[in-house]
DOLUM-331652 format. One line per field, with one value per residue (C-alpha): residue number from 0; residue in three letters; x, y, z. Coordinates in steps of 0.25 Angstrom, whole numbers, plus 2048, in hexadecimal, padded with zeros to 3 digits. Layout:
i = c(NUM:...) $
aa = c(ALA:...) $
x = c(X:...) $
y = c(Y:...) $
z = c(Z:...) $
This chain:
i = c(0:1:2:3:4:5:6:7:8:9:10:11:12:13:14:15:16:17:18:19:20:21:22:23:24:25:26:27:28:29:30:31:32:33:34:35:36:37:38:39:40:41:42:43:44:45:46:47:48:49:50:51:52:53:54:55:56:57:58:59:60:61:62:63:64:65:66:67:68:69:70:71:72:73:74:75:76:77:78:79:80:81:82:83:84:85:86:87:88) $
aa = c(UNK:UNK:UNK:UNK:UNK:UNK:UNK:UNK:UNK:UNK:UNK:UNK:UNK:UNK:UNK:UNK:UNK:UNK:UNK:UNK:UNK:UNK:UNK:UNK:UNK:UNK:UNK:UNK:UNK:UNK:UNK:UNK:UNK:UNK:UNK:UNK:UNK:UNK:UNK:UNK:UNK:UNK:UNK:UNK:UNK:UNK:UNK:UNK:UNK:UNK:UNK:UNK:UNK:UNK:UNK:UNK:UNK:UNK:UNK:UNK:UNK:UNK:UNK:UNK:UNK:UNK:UNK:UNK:UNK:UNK:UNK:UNK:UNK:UNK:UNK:UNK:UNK:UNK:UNK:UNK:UNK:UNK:UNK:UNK:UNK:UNK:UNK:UNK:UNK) $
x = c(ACB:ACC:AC1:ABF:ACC:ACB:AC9:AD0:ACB:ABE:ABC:ABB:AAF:AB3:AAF:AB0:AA0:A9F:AAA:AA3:A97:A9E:AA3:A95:A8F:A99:A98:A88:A89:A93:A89:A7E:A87:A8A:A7D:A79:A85:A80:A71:A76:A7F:A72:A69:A74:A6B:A77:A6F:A74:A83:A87:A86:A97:A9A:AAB:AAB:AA2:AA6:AB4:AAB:AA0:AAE:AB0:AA1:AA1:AB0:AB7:AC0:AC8:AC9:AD0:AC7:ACF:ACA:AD0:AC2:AB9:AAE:AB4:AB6:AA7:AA4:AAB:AA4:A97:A9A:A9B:AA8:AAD:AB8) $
y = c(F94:F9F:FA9:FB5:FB5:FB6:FA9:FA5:F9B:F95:F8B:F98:FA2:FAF:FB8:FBA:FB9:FAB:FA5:FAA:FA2:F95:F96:F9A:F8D:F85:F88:F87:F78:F74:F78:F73:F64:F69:F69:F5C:F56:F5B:F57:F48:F49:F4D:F42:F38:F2E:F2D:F24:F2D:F32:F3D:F4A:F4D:F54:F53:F61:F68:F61:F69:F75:F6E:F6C:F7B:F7F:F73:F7B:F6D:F73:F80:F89:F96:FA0:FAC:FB8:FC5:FCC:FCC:FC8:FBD:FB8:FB9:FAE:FA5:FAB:FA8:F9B:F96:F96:F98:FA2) $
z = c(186:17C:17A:172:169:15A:155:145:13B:138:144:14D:14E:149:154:165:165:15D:164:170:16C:169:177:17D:174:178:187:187:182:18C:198:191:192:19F:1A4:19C:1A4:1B2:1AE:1AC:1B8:1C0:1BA:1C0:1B8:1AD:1A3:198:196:19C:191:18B:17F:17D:178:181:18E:192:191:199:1A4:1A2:1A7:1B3:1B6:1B4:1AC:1AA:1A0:19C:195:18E:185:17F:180:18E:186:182:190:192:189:194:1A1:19A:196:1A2:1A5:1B4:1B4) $
Protein backbone atom coordinates (compact mmCIF):
# COMPACT_ATOMS: atom_id res chain seq x y z
CA UNK A 1 0.00 0.00 0.00
CA UNK A 2 1.11 3.29 -1.32
CA UNK A 3 0.81 6.55 0.54
CA UNK A 4 1.66 9.87 0.04
CA UNK A 5 3.05 9.79 -3.76
CA UNK A 6 1.61 12.30 -6.29
CA UNK A 7 -1.27 10.71 -7.63
CA UNK A 8 -2.22 11.48 -11.94
CA UNK A 9 -5.55 11.71 -13.44
CA UNK A 10 -8.96 12.42 -12.27
CA UNK A 11 -9.80 9.20 -10.33
CA UNK A 12 -7.21 10.32 -7.81
CA UNK A 13 -7.35 13.18 -5.28
CA UNK A 14 -4.93 15.81 -6.12
CA UNK A 15 -3.12 16.44 -2.95
CA UNK A 16 -1.07 14.25 0.24
CA UNK A 17 -3.93 15.59 2.73
CA UNK A 18 -7.09 14.39 0.61
CA UNK A 19 -5.69 11.05 -0.12
CA UNK A 20 -4.97 11.15 3.36
CA UNK A 21 -8.50 11.49 4.06
CA UNK A 22 -9.89 8.82 1.80
CA UNK A 23 -7.60 6.48 3.64
CA UNK A 24 -8.82 7.81 7.11
CA UNK A 25 -12.65 7.53 5.77
CA UNK A 26 -11.95 4.33 4.38
CA UNK A 27 -10.30 2.80 7.67
CA UNK A 28 -13.00 4.43 10.07
CA UNK A 29 -15.74 2.23 8.12
CA UNK A 30 -14.00 -0.93 8.20
CA UNK A 31 -13.84 -0.73 12.32
CA UNK A 32 -17.08 0.38 12.30
CA UNK A 33 -17.85 -3.37 10.37
CA UNK A 34 -15.44 -4.63 12.53
CA UNK A 35 -17.22 -4.05 15.56
CA UNK A 36 -20.75 -4.69 14.02
CA UNK A 37 -19.13 -8.26 13.29
CA UNK A 38 -17.71 -8.67 16.76
CA UNK A 39 -21.35 -7.31 18.25
CA UNK A 40 -23.11 -10.24 16.17
CA UNK A 41 -20.29 -12.73 17.11
CA UNK A 42 -21.15 -11.80 20.83
CA UNK A 43 -24.87 -12.03 20.51
CA UNK A 44 -24.38 -15.64 19.39
CA UNK A 45 -28.08 -15.47 18.76
CA UNK A 46 -27.26 -15.54 14.79
CA UNK A 47 -31.04 -14.77 13.84
CA UNK A 48 -29.60 -12.22 11.33
CA UNK A 49 -26.63 -12.36 8.95
CA UNK A 50 -23.50 -11.70 9.87
CA UNK A 51 -22.65 -7.79 8.80
CA UNK A 52 -19.87 -8.03 5.25
CA UNK A 53 -19.20 -5.45 2.79
CA UNK A 54 -16.77 -7.25 -0.13
CA UNK A 55 -14.96 -4.01 -0.42
CA UNK A 56 -14.47 -3.03 3.12
CA UNK A 57 -13.88 -6.61 4.64
CA UNK A 58 -9.82 -7.07 3.41
CA UNK A 59 -9.47 -3.78 5.36
CA UNK A 60 -11.64 -5.27 8.21
CA UNK A 61 -8.74 -8.47 7.98
CA UNK A 62 -6.00 -5.80 8.13
CA UNK A 63 -7.43 -4.24 11.62
CA UNK A 64 -8.25 -8.03 13.12
CA UNK A 65 -4.11 -8.50 11.86
CA UNK A 66 -5.64 -11.50 9.69
CA UNK A 67 -3.75 -10.14 7.05
CA UNK A 68 -0.48 -8.37 6.23
CA UNK A 69 0.34 -5.44 4.64
CA UNK A 70 3.23 -3.32 3.37
CA UNK A 71 2.63 0.39 4.07
CA UNK A 72 5.45 2.59 2.22
CA UNK A 73 5.80 6.53 1.99
CA UNK A 74 8.22 9.21 0.76
CA UNK A 75 7.40 11.74 3.51
CA UNK A 76 7.03 10.75 7.44
CA UNK A 77 3.84 12.21 7.56
CA UNK A 78 2.65 10.18 5.30
CA UNK A 79 3.48 7.12 7.16
CA UNK A 80 1.23 8.55 9.99
CA UNK A 81 -1.90 8.12 8.14
CA UNK A 82 -1.18 4.41 8.57
CA UNK A 83 -0.13 4.35 12.52
CA UNK A 84 -3.49 6.23 13.08
CA UNK A 85 -5.53 4.07 11.14
CA UNK A 86 -5.08 1.23 12.88
CA UNK A 87 -2.63 -0.60 11.44
CA UNK A 88 -0.10 -2.81 13.42
CA UNK A 89 3.33 -2.17 12.37
Amino acid sequence: MSVGENPKGRVYPNTRLSEAAIFREYYAKASTLRAAQVTWCMARTFESDCPEDAVLQPLVDVLRGDMQVHVHGYKTEDLEVSRTSGIKG
